[in-house]
N, C-alpha and C positions, 0 to 999 in steps of 0.2 A: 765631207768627202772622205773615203777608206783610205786607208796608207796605204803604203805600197812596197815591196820587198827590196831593200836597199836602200831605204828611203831614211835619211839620219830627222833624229828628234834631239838638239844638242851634243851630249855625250853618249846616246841611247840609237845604237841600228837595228832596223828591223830588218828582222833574217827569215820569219813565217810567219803564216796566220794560224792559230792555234785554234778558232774556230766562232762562233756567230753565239750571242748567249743574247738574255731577257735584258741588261744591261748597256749592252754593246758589243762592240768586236774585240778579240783579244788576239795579241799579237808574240811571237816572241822575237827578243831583241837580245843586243849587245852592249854591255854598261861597258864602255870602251876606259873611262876614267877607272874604275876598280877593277875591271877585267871579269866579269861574271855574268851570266847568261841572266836573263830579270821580263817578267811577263810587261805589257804594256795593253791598259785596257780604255778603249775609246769611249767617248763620251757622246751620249745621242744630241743632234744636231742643236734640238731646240734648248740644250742647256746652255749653251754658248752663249744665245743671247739675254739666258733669266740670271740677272746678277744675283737676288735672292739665291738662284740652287745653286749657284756658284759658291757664295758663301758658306753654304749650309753645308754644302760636301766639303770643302775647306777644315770647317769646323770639325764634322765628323771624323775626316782624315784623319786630323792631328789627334783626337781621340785613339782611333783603331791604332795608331802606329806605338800606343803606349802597350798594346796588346804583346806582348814580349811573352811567345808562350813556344814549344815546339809543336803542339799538333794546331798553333793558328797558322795561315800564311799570309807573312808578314805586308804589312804598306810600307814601301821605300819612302813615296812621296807623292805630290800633285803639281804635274808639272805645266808648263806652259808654252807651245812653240809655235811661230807663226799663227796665231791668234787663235788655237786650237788647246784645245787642254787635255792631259790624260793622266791617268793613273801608274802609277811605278809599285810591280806586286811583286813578290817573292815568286820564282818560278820553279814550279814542284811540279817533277817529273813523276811519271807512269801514268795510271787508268783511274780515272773516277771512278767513284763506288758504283755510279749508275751505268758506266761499262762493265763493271765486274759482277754484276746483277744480270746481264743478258745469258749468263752462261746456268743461270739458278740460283738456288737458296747458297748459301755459304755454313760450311760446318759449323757446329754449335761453337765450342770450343774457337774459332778463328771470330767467328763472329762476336762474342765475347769479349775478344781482344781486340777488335775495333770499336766495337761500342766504348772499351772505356776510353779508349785513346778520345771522341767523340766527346764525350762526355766531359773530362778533362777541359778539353778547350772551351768549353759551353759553361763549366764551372768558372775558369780564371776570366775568362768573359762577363758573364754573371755578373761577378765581386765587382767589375769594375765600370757595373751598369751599362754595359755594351749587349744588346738582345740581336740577336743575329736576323731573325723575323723570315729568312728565306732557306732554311737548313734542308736539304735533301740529297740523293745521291750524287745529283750533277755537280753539287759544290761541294763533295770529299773527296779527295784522293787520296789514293792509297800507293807510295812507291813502294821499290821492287821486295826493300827491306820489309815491306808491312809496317811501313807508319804511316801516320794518318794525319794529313793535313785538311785545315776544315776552309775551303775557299768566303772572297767577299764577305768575310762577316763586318756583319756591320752594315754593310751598302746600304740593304733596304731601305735602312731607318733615312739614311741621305740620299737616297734617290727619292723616296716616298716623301718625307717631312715628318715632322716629331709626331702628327699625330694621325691616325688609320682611319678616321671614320668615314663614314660616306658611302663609298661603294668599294670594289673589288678593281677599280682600276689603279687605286693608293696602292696595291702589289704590283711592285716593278716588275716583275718575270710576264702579269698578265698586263700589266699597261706598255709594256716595250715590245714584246712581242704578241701582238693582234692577231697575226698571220699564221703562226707556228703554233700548231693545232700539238705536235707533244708535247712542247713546253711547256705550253697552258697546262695540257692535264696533268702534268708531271706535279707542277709547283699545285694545281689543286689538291692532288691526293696528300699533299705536308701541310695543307693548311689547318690551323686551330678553325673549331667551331667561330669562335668570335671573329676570327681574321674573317671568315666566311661571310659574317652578319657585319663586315666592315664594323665591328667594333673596337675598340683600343685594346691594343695586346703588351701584354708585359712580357716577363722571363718563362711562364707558362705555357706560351705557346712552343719557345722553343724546347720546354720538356714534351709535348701534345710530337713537333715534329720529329723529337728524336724516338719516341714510343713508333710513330712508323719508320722509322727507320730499321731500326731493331727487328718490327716484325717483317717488315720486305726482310733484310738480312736471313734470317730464320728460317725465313717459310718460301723464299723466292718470288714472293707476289707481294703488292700493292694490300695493305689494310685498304682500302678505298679506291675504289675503279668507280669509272663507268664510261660509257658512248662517247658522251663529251661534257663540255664543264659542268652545265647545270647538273646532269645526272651524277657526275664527281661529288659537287659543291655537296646536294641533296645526297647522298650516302655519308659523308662526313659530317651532315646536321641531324641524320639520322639512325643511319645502319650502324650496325658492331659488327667488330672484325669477326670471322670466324677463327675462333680461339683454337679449334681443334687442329686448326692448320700447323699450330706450333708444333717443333718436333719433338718424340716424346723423351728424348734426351736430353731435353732440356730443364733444367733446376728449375723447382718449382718456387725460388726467389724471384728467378728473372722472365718468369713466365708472370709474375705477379709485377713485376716492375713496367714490363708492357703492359696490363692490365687495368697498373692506374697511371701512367702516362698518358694514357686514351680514353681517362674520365671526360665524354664531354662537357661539363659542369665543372667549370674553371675552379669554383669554390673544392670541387670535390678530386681534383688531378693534382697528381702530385705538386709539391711547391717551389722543390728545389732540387736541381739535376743531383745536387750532392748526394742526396738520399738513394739515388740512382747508383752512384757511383762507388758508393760505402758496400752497397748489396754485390755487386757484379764485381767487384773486387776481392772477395772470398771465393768465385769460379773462375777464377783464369789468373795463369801462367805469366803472365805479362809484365814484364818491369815496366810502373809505370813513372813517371816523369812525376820531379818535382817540382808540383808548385807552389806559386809567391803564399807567403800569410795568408792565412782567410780565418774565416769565422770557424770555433770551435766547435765539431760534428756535434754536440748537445745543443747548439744551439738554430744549429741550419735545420736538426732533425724536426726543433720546437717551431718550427714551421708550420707543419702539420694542423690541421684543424681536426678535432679527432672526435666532437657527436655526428652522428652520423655519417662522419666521416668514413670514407672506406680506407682509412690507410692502413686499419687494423690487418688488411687482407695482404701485403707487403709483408710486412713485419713477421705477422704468422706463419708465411712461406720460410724465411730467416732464421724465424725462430726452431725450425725443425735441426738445423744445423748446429745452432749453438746450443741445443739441446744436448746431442749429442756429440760435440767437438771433445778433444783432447783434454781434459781437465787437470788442476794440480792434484799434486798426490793425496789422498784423503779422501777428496771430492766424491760421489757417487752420485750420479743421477739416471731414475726412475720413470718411465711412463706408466700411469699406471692409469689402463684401460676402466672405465666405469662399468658398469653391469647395463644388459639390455635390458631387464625389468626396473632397473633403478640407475637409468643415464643422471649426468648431470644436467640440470636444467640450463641449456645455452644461452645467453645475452642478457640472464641477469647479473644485478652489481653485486660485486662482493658474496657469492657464494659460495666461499670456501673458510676456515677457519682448522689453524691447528693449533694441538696442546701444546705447552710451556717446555714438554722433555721431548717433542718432535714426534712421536710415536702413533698420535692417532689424527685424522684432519676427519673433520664435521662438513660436510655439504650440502649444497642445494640439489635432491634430485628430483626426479619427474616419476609417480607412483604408477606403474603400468598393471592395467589391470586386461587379460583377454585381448593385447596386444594393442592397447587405448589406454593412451594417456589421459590419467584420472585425474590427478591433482600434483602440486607439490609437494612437497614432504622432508624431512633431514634422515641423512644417514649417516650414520660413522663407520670410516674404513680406517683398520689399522694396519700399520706397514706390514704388520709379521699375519696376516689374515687376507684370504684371494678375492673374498666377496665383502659387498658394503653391509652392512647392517641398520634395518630399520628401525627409527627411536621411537619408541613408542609413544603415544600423546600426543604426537608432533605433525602429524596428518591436516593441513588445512592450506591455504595461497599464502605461499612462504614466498616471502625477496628476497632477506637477507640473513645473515648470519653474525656472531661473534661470541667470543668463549669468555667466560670470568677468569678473574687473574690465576687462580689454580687449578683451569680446566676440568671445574665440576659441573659447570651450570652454562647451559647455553643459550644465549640470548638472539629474539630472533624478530621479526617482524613479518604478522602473520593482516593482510591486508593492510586496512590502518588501525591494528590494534600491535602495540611492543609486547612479546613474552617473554617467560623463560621454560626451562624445562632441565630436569637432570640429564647428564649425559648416559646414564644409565635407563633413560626412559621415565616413564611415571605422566601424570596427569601433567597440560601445560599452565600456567601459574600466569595472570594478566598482570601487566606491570603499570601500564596506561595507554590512553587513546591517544594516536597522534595525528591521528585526522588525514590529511591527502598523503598520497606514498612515501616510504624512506628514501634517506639517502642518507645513510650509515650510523653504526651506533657503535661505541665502546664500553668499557667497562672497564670502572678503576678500582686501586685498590684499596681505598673509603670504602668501597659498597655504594657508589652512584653509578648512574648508566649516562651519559652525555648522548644525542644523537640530533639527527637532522631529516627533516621532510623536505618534501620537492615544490610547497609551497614556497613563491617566490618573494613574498614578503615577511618571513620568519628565519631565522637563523639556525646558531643552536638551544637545543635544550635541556636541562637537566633531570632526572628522576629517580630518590631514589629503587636500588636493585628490587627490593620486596614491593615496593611500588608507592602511588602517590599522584599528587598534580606536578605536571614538569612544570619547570620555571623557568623563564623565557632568560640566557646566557648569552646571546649577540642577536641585533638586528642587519641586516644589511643596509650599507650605508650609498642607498639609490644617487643621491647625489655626489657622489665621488665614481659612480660608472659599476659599485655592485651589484651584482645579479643575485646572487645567494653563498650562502655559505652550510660546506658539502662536507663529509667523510673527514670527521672526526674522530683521531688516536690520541689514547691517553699518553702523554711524553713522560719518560721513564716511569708511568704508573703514576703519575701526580706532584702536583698539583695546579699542573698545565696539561693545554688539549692543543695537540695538531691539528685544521682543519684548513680545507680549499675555500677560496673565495672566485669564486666565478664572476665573469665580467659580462654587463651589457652588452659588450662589442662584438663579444662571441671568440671562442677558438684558444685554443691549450695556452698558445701563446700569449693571452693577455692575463690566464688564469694564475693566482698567486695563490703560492703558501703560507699562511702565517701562523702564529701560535696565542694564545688567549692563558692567561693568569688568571686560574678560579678564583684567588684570592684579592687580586684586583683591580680584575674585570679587562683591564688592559691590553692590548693587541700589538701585537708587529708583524712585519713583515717579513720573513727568513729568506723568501728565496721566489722568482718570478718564471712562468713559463714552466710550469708544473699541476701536479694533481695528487690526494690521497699518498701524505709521507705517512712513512712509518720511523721513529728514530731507533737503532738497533742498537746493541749494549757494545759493541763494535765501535762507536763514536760516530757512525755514520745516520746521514736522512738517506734513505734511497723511496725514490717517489715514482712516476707514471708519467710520460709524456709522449703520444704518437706510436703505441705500442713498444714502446723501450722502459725496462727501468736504469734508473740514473742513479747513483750514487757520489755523493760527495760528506766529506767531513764535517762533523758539527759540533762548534763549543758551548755542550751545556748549561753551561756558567754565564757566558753571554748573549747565548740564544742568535747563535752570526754561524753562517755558514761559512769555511777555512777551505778554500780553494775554489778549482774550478770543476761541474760536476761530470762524472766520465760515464755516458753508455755501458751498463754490465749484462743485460740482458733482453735480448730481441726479441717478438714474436709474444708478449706479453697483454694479454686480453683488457682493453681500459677505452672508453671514450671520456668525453670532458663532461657528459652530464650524469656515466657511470665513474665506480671507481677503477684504479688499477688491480686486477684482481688477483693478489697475490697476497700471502702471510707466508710470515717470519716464527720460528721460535725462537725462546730464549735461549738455548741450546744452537740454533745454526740449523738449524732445518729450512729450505726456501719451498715452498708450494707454490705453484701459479697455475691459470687458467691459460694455455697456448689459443692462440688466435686474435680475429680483430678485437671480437668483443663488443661490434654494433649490431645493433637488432637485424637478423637475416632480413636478406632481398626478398622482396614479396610480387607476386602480379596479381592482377583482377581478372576471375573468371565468373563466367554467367551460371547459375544453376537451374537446373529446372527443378520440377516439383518432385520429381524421382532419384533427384541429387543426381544425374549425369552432369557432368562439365561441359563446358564450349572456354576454351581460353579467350582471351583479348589479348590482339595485339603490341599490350604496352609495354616497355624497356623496364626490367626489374629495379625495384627503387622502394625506399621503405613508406610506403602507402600507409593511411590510415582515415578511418573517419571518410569514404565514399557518399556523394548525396548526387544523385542524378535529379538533370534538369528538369523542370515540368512536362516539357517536352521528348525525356528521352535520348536524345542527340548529345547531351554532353554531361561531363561526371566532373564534379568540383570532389578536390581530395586533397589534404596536405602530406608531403613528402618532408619526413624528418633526416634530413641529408645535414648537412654544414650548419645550416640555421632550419629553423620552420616554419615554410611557408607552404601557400596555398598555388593548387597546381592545376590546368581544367585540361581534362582529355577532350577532343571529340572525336566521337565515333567516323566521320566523315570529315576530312580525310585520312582522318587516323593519326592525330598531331595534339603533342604535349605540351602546353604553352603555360609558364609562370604568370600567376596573377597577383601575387605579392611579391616582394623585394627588399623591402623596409629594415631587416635584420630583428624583427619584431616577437618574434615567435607567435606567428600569425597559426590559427588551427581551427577545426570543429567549422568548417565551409555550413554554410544552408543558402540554399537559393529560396527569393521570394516566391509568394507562389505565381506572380504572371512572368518570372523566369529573368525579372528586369534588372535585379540584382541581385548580389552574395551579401549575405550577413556570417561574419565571424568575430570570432574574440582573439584581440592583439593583445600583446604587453609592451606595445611601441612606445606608450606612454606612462609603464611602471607597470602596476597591475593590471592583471590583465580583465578587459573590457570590451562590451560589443561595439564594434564598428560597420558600417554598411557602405559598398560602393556599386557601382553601374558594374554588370556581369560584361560588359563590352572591354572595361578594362580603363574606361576614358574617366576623366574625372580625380578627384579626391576621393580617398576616404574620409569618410565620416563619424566620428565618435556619436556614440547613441546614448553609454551610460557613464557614469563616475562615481567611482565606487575604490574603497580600500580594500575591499571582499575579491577576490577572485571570481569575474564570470564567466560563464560559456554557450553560446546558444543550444537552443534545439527544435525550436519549431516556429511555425509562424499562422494564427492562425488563418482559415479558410478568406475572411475576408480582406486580411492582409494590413491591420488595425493592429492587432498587438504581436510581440513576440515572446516565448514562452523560456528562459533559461533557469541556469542554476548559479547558486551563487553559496559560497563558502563563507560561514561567520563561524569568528571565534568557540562559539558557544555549543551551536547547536551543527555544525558539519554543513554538511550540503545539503538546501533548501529548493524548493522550487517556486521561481518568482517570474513576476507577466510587467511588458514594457507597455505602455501604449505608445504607438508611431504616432501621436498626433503633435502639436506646436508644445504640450508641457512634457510631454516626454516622461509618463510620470508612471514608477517604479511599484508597485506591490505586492505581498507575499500573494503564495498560491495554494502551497504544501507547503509549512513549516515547520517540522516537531524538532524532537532530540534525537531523531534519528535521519540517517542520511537518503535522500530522493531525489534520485536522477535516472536521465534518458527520457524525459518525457516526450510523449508524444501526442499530436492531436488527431482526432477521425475526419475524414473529408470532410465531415458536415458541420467539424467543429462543435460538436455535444458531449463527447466523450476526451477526458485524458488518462493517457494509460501512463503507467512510470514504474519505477522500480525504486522498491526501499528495502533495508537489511530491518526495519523493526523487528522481524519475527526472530534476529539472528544469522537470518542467510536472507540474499536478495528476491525478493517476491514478488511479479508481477499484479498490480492492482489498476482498478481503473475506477475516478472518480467522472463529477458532471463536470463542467468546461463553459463558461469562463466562471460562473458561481460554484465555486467548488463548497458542497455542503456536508453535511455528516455521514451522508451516500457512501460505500464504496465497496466493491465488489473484489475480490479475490482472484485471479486467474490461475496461478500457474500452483502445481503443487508440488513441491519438492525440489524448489531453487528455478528461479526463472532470471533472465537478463534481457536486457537491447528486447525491447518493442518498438512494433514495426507495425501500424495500419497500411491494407491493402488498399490501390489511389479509390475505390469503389468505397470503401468504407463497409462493405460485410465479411471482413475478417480482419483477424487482430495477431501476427506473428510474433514470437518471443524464440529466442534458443532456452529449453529447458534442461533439469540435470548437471547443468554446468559444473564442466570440468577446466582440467590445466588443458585447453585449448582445442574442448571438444564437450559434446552436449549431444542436445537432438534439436533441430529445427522445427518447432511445435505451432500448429493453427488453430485457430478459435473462430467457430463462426460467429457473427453479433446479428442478431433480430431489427427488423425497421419497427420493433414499438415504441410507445412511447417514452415506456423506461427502459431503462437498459437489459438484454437477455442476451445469455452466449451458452455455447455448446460447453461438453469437455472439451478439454485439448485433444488433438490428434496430431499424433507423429504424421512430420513427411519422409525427413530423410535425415541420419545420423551426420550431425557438425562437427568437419575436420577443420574449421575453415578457423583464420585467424579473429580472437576475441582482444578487446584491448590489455593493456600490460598492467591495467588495474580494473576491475570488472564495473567500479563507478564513474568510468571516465565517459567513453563516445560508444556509439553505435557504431560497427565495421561493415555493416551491409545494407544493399536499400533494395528495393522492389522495381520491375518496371512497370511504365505505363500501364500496360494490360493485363500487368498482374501475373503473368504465365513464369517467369524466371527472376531470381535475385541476383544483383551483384554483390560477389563476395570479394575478400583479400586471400589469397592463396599464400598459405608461409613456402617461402623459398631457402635456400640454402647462399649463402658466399661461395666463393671458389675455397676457403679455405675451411669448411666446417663438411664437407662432405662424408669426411669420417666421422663414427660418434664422439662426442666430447670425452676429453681425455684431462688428466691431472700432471703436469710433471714436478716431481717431487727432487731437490738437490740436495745430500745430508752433507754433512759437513762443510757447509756453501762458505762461513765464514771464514774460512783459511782463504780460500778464492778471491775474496770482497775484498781482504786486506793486503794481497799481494797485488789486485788492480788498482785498487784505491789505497793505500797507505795515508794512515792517522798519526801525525805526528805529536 
């Protein structure tokens, strides 16, 4: 039964009804015993008699009332009167947010200052594992003063029960009010993705709700409307906000702050309000309230998961600010624009490098020739000079970068071959093979080069400078949860190496820094929740974590890091499987690459034979490796987000559904050919290897092969008997080898030399295989016979060919020819029905804009349809934060700065 006005509950009179909520009714009363006016909020009928949620709210109660914050509204208590029970709340006068939303958007500037107030309470909340689960306008108020109280937090979790799964009626607001058609929509348009799929929600969601909050605030509308629920539900599982709606006065931190607070992809949304909080507290005016102890900002930020991760997109908004903030006296900092013939090449690792007296930095650019991107290349720009300069010799598929100890000789890695080259230019000088791609290299000052590939059963290596066999300096240690070990710095020049240790579990935060004794052999561990140190002659390590660099103290002598490490600069270009990409001089010179720093957004669009486009409707996402179903209807692709897995669009309904999960770095999808299941290669279980499951998604995977080689599929033949991969050995690179699918499962070469072959592929009829190898010195399309591969072989393409592609008819043979830094021509070949093999020249279709992979022996990026009339392509996209060209910022006399933040004692 409802109370009734005058009506006492102990020492508590009721004076009004305040109004009807998802919950219950809430009342306002009279604390006669204290003298204070105190909310009083009813409890629905059927709890009365469930001792269990009696308990459980009880429980929860005494929880939230430890909540001692000023923008929480407090719990008095849980009371009992005439066999009725209610709630005793803190009663906070004025208008809910969602009244003060009917009149519009709210200035930037005021809104600012309620988000952090908001955020605030969502933080001290947080820390003390209290998840609010129902945040929206109706539960903030905001009194007369502009402060901001965040109502029921907490409830859901004790109205609902500890755990959400199930359905959409575990949400209090929609399981208590059935009837009340606003409420329902209200609390769907706050709901997380997962709350949505009644999945278990953590503290995410409440960052997910406060991202709409923010943008209602902003923009005066709903991130997510619709009709009624489902169509709510259904735009929050699927639509994006319209961004544009933000206003354009708004900072483009906190324009990036709602942008990943609204990552649907829990792995990929921000992780912790703090990061929110830290950002939106350099725009606004606002004193804000202290609160209790918590975790120190380096370590709430090592939150972050940062391959693929977008949080680079955050940071780089940030980082425009602290670019240019106030600095100490000395300080100078530069942006310095790249040139449009010679941009920097975006989202590789570490391509940047300066000399030792600060004066010149060597980078990775993109060679434009005729307004087409030809290749990569190095350039050197010097401070006191407007334009970069090209080095000469240095012309070919460059990753990475780094300088010898007295910035004569630059070292670099040009596919899978390490070079060198003067910085003065001249011929490039081979130093050794290191087989699948870098992942960083040094140079000490002995005259050895330490460096690292992206193979995931190899560590580092040593070689010397003039050159040599490298010799194998760490393995990763798989049974203690290492993944690999990454981006290697010489520490003070020798005769110890900095290097990352990357972790199977994935994410910045499990990633450690340790340091390796060339002398013996030795390892430790210096410091956890980092990436790519540098030690600077300052005393300090300053490293890479979540688009921040960090710095803290370091005693040489004991190899122990001396303190705790403090954010010095935002907005810094690094995920966890590139480096942080920034250098130091000896001198005090900082360089960094501004931005996230992960591989740009990409979408799939159809081409036809004249190259016009048709987009596809899918949500930008870093795509790769496309293989469409037998059928046509559906596209298996892996998305390198947080971890890599495998993803299947289908055309009808037009729905993105995960088909892996595993944490596996699942990749390189191939459907059988009756369309009955996916074959790909996982590293779920160390190296990586093929596994095969039901395209329906039901079932196990199945492990196919076992191997210490790294494998990866790419075909399967016609009759559906064997499957054609590649596979990496020590010796000879990458080979091409055939499975049989029968009960032995039994493994033999196909193509094996000393030279690398991959992308194979088979002809519909299964007679022909086509593949690609560098024997000639650049990659060259050939085509032998199939499954007896004999002394046969034919040549296709002339002048660098890649990714072959048979047409499903089997009388054409596609390749991209020319091959550039992410551009080519899209070439056909017709093939004869004789007996032996005959094919046409090549003929151009249409010049290749489209995305090739990040090393040209990796995967194919496009496939053919059915009919043969259009191809799916990957189309390169931009982030929100690289819209403009790549840019350098340069900070001289950074070290007076580092040492007034950080002090070395």
């Amino acid at each position: 039964m409802p109370l009734h006005i005058g009506q006492q509950l102990g020492s508590y009179e009721i004076t009004a009804l305040l109004g009807k909520g998802g919950m219950g009714e809430v009342y306002r009363a009279r604390d006669t015993r204290l003298d204070r006016d105190v909310a009083i909020k009813t409890l629905p009928e059927e709890y009365e008699e469930d001792a269990e949620r009696l308990a459980r709210l009880e429980r929860e109660a005494k929880l939230l009332a430890w909540l001692n914050h000023p923008n929480i509204a407090a719990i008095y208590g849980l009371e009992r009167h005439e066999g009725k029970h209610v709630l005793v709340l803190e009663l906070v006068e004025g208008e809910t947010l969602a009244q003060r939303l009917n009149s519009g958007a709210i200035p930037v500037e005021e809104s600012l200052g309620l988000a952090l107030q908001i955020a605030q309470a969502l933080e001290a909340a947080h820390e003390k594992g209290v998840i609010h689960r129902d945040l929206k306008p109706a539960n903030i108020k905001v009194t007369d003063k502009g402060e901001v109280k965040v109502l029921d937090f907490g409830l859901a979790k004790a109205f609902a029960g500890d755990e959400s799964h199930g359905d959409l009626s575990n949400s209090p607001t929609l399981s208590m009010a059935a009837t009340q058609q606003g409420i329902i929509l209200g609390t769907a348009s706050y709901m997380s993705p997962e709350q949505a799929r009644g999945k278990k929600v953590d503290k995410r969601s409440d960052v997910w709700a406060f991202g709409c909050v923010l943008f209602e605030m902003l923009t005066g509308r709903r991130a997510f409307e619709g009709e009624d629920v489902s169509d709510t539900l259904a735009n929050v599982l699927k639509s994006t906000p319209d961004w544009n709606a933000l206003p354009a006065g708004a900072p483009a931190s906190v324009r990036a702050v709602v942008t990943m607070c609204l990552q649907k992809e829990r792995q990929q949304r921000m992780a912790d309000i703090s990061v929110a909080l830290f950002l939106l507290r350099e725009h606004s005016h606002v004193a804000l309230a202290d609160v209790s102890p918590r975790a120190p900002l380096w370590r709430r930020l090592a939150l972050y998961s940062v391959p693929a991760l977008l949080v680079g997109a955050i940071m780089s908004a940030a980082g425009v600010w602290f670019a240019t903030r106030p600095a100490p006296a000395g300080t100078v900092r530069l942006m310095l624009a790249t040139s449009t013939t010679a941009p920097l090449a975006a989202g590789l690792p570490r391509p940047i490098a300066i000399t030792g007296d600060g004066t010149r930095i060597v980078y990775v650019g993109v060679a434009v020739v005729a307004g087409r991107p030809v290749s990569t290349a190095l350039f050197l720009r010097s401070l006191d000079q407007l334009d970069p300069v090209p080095i000469a010799g240095a012309n070919a598929q460059i990753n990475e970068v780094f300088l010898s100890p007295d910035g004569q000789w630059i070292g670099f890695f040009d596919g899978s071959n390490l070079k060198r080259v003067s910085i003065r230019g001249g011929s490039a000088l081979p130093i050794a093979t290191i087989g699948m791609g870098p992942r960083g290299g040094t140079w000490g000052e002995d005259g050895t080069i330490v460096f690292a590939t992206g193979d995931l059963d190899t560590g580092l290596f040593r070689v010397p400078a003039p050159g040599g066999e490298p010799a194998v300096l760490t393995t990763p240690n798989k049974a203690a949860g290492e993944s690999d070990h990454l981006w290697p710095r010489f520490l003070a020049g020798g005769p110890a190496v900095l290097f990352t240790i990357t972790s199977t579990a994935g994410g910045v935060e499990n990633a450690q820094i340790a340091v390796l004794d060339l002398q013996t052999g030795k390892q430790k561990i210096v410091l956890r929740g980092g990436i790519d140190a540098h030690y600077l002659p300052t005393g300090h390590l300053v490293y890479g974590a979540a688009g921040t660099l960090f710095a803290v103290p370091f005693d040489l002598h004991r190899l122990e890091t001396v303190g705790t490490p403090v954010p010095i600069i935002t907005g810094v270009s690094n995920r966890l499987e590139g480096s942080a990409n920034f250098d130091v001089s000896s001198n005090g010179t900082l360089v960094y690459v501004p931005g996230g720093g992960e591989e740009p957004l990409r979408t799939l669009a159809w081409v036809d034979r004249r190259g016009s486009e048709e987009p596809i409707g899918v949500e930008p996402r870093t795509y790769e490796y496309p293989r469409l179903s037998p059928d046509g209807t559906q596209v298996a692709v892996d998305i390198r987000d947080r971890q890599l897995d495998i993803w299947i669009w289908n055309f009808s309904p037009g729905t993105l559904t995960r088909f892996t999960a595993d944490g596996g770095l699942d990749t390189y999808p191939l459907w059988t050919r009756d369309g009955l299941r996916l074959i790909f290669s996982s590293a779920r279980t160390g190296t990586r290897s093929l596994f095969w499951q039901a395209a329906n998604g039901t079932g196990m995977a199945e492990r196919l092969t076992k191997s210490s080689n790294q494998q990866d599929p790419y075909d399967v033949s016609p009759d559906g008997t064997r499957i054609v991969f590649k596979e990496r050995f020590p010796k000879t690179g990458w080979d091409l080898m055939v499975l049989t699918l029968d009960k032995q499962r039994e493994v033999k070469p196909l193509v094996r030399t000393n030279f690398n072959e991959t992308l194979a592929a088979l002809s519909s009829d299964g007679r022909w295989l086509a593949y690609q190898s560098d024997e000639s010195g650049r990659y060259e399309i050939y085509v032998r016979p199939f499954p007896d591969v004999d002394s046969n072989r034919w040549t296709i393409s002339n002048g660098g060919g890649i990714m072959p592609l048979w047409s499903r008819s089997g009388d054409e043979l596609f390749f991209v020819g020319q091959p550039g830094f992410q551009s080519g021509v899209l070439t056909r070949v017709e093939i004869g029905r004789a007996a032996s093999f005959v094919h046409s020249q090549p003929q151009k279709l249409f010049d290749w804009n489209y995305m090739t992979s990040t090393a040209i022996n990796l995967g194919r990026t496009y496939d053919i349809s059915p009919d043969g009339r259009r191809f799916l392509v990957i189309k390169q996209g931009t982030r929100p934060d690289q819209t403009a060209p790549p840019s350098l910022i340069v900070v001289q006399n950074w070290f007076t700065e580092l040492q007034q933040r950080v002090p070395v004692k």
